[in-house]
Every structure is written in structure tokens, then in C-alpha cells.
C-alpha positions in Angstrom: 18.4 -129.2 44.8 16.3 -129.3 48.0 14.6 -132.6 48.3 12.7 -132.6 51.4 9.1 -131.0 52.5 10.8 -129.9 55.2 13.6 -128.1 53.6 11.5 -126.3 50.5 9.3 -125.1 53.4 11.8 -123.5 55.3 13.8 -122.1 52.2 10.3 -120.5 50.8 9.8 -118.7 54.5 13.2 -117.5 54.4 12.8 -115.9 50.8 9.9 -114.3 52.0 11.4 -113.0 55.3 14.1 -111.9 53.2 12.3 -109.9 51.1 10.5 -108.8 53.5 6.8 -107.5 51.6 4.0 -109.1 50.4 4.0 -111.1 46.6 1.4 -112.5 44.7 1.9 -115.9 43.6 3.4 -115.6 40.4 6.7 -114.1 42.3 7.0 -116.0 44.6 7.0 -119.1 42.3 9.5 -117.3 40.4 11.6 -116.5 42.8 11.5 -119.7 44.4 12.6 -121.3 41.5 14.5 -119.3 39.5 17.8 -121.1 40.8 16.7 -124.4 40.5 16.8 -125.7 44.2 13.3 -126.5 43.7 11.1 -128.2 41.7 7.6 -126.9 40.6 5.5 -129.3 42.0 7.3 -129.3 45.1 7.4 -125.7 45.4 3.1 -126.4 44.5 2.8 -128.7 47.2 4.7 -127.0 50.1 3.3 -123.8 49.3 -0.3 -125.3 49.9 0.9 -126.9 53.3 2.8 -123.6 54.4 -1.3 -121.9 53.7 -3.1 -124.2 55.7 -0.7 -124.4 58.0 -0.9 -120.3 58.4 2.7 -119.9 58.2 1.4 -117.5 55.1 -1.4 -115.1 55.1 -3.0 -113.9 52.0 -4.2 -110.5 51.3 -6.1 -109.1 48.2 -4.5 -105.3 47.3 -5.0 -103.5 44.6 -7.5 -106.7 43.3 -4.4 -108.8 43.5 -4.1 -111.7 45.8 -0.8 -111.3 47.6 1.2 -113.3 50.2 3.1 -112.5 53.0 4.4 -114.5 56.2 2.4 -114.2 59.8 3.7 -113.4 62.8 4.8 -117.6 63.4 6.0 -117.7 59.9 8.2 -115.1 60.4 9.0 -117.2 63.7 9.6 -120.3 62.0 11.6 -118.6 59.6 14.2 -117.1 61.6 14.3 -120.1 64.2 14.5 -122.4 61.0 16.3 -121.0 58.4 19.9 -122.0 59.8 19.4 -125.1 58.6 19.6 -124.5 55.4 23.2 -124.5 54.1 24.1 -120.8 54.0 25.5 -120.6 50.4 22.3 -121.7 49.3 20.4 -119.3 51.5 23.0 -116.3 50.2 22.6 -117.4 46.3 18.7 -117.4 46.6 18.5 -114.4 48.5 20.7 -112.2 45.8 18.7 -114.0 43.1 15.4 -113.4 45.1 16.1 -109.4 44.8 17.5 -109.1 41.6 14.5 -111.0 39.6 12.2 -108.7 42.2 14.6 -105.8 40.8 14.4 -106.7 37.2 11.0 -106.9 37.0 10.0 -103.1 38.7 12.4 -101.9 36.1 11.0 -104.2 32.9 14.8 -105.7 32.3 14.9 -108.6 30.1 17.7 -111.2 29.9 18.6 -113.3 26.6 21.4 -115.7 26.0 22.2 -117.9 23.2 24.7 -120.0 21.4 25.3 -122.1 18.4 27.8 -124.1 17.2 29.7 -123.2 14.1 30.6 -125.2 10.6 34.4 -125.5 12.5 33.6 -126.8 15.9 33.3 -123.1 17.8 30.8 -121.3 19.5 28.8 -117.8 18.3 27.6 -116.5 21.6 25.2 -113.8 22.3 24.0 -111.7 25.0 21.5 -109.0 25.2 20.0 -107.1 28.4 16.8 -104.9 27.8 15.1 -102.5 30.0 12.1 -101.5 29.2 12.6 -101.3 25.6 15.9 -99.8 25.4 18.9 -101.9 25.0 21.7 -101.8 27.7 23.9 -104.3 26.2 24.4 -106.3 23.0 27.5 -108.5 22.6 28.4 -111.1 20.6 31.5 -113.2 21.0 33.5 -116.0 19.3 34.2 -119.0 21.3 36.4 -121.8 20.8 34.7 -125.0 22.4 31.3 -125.7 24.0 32.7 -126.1 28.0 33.3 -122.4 27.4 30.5 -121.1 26.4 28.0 -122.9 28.6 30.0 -121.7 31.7 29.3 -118.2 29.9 25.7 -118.8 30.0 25.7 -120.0 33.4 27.5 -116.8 34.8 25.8 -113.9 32.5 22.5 -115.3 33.6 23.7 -115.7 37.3 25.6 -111.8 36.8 24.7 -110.0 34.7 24.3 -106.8 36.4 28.4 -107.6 37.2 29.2 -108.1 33.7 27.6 -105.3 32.4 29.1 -102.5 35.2 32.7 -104.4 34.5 32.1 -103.8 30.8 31.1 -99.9 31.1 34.2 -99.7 33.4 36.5 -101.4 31.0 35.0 -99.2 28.0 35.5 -95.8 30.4 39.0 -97.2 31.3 38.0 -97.1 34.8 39.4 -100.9 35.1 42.8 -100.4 36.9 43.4 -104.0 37.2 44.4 -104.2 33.8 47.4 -102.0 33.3 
């Protein structure tokens, strides 16, 4: 988790470099903390300082108030963003897009787990788009280590798990003979 002003102002720049177009609020909250390397009221804070600062600009389209970086944001954001360790930069990027991705096309993710009467796990997964269901899978798992690292990596992939399913299910999935 970032911990510094500093550091959740430079990472907040660099999303929106790398994203490169304008977001209201609500997305760029999202976004920001949708892998957990920062907390909301920091995120609150350094967004108000990165305004008055005019690293940001704000724009009203469409009667939405959007956000976007000015010419020295974009500035400090390139000269800046190095410091930020790069897997964290990567991670947040690719998480950045997808939850902008997911939202155009209305998907929705779901996970959950319980434990059962003899110490395993029912797990569930489920990925909507807009109403239709593109996957629905339920497995049986034997202790709770497992299923939380299955969680963790269908909410951090799904997109992967779902194209390695369809190609294992078309018997595209040559690593396995």
C-alpha cells in the first residue's frame, strides 16, 4: 500500500496519463482504488491537493464533471512516475483498463465461498455482461488457503480464466496432451 502524499499523488497522475482521456470522479476513485494501494481518504485528500495545485483540470461534458491532467500534470507525471516501483505501476495500469473496459461493456464480477459441514470449500464464480451470463462455475475445494488464492486470482483475471476455459472446452489447449 502507498503511504505517502507524495507517492498517491504521483501514482493517481500516472493512472491518468495512462489512460490517457478525461474521467469523472467516480472512475477515477475506482480505479485508483480498486487494487488496494490506496486508501479512500488518502486518495480524497491527494486528489484535492493535485486540483488546487492544477496538476488536474476539470471539464463539464455531456453535464458531467470530468477530469483530466494539464499540460504540467502530464509533466509531473512522466518526470515522476519512475519512482514508483514498476510492478505496482504495471498492476494498476492493467487493472486501470480493465475496470475502464468492464464498465463500457456492463460486465459484472461475483465470487463467493463457504465452508462445508466437512471442512471444504463450495466456490463460485459468475461473470455477467450486460445481462447475459458469460460464465457460471462452481467448484469443490478442499481447504480455505485454496480457495481464497482462487478469489484473489479470478478477481485479479478473470478475463484469463475465462479465455483459458473456452480454449480448454474447444480443445484448443495443447499444453495438456
Amino acid at each position: 500500500m502507498l503511504k505517502s502524499k507524495q507517492e498517491i499523488k504521483i501514482f493517481v497522475l500516472h493512472m491518468l496519463a495512462s489512460v490517457g482521456r478525461e474521467l469523472e470522479f467516480e472512475d477515477l476513485n475506482d480505479m485508483v482504488l480498486c487494487d488496494g494501494l490506496v486508501g479512500g481518504l488518502d486518495f480524497y485528500e491527494c486528489f484535492a491537493e493535485l486540483k488546487s495545485s492544477e496538476l488536474l483540470a476539470e471539464t463539464r461534458v455531456d453535464g458531467k464533471l470530468k477530469f483530466a491532467l494539464t499540460d504540467q500534470g502530464r509533466h509531473v507525471a512522466a518526470t515522476l512516475a519512475p519512482e514508483l516501483a514498476p510492478h505496482l505501476r504495471t498492476r494498476a495500469v492493467k487493472s486501470a483498463l480493465r475496470y475502464l473496459d468492464f464498465k463500457q461493456r456492463k460486465v459484472k464480477l461475483e465470487t463467493t465461498y463457504s465452508e462445508r459441514y466437512d471442512g471444504r470449500y463450495d466456490f463460485s464464480c459468475f461473470i455477467d455482461e450486460a445481462g447475459a451470463t458469460l460464465l457460471q462455475l462452481q467448484l469443490l475445494v478442499d481447504n480455505k488457503a485454496q480457495v481464497e488464492r482462487m478469489n484473489l486470482v479470478f478477481r485479479d483475471r478473470p478475463e484469463h480464466i475465462y479465455k483459458c476455459l473456452l480454449a480448454l472446452l474447444n480443445g484448443e489447449a495443447g499444453y495438456l496432451d
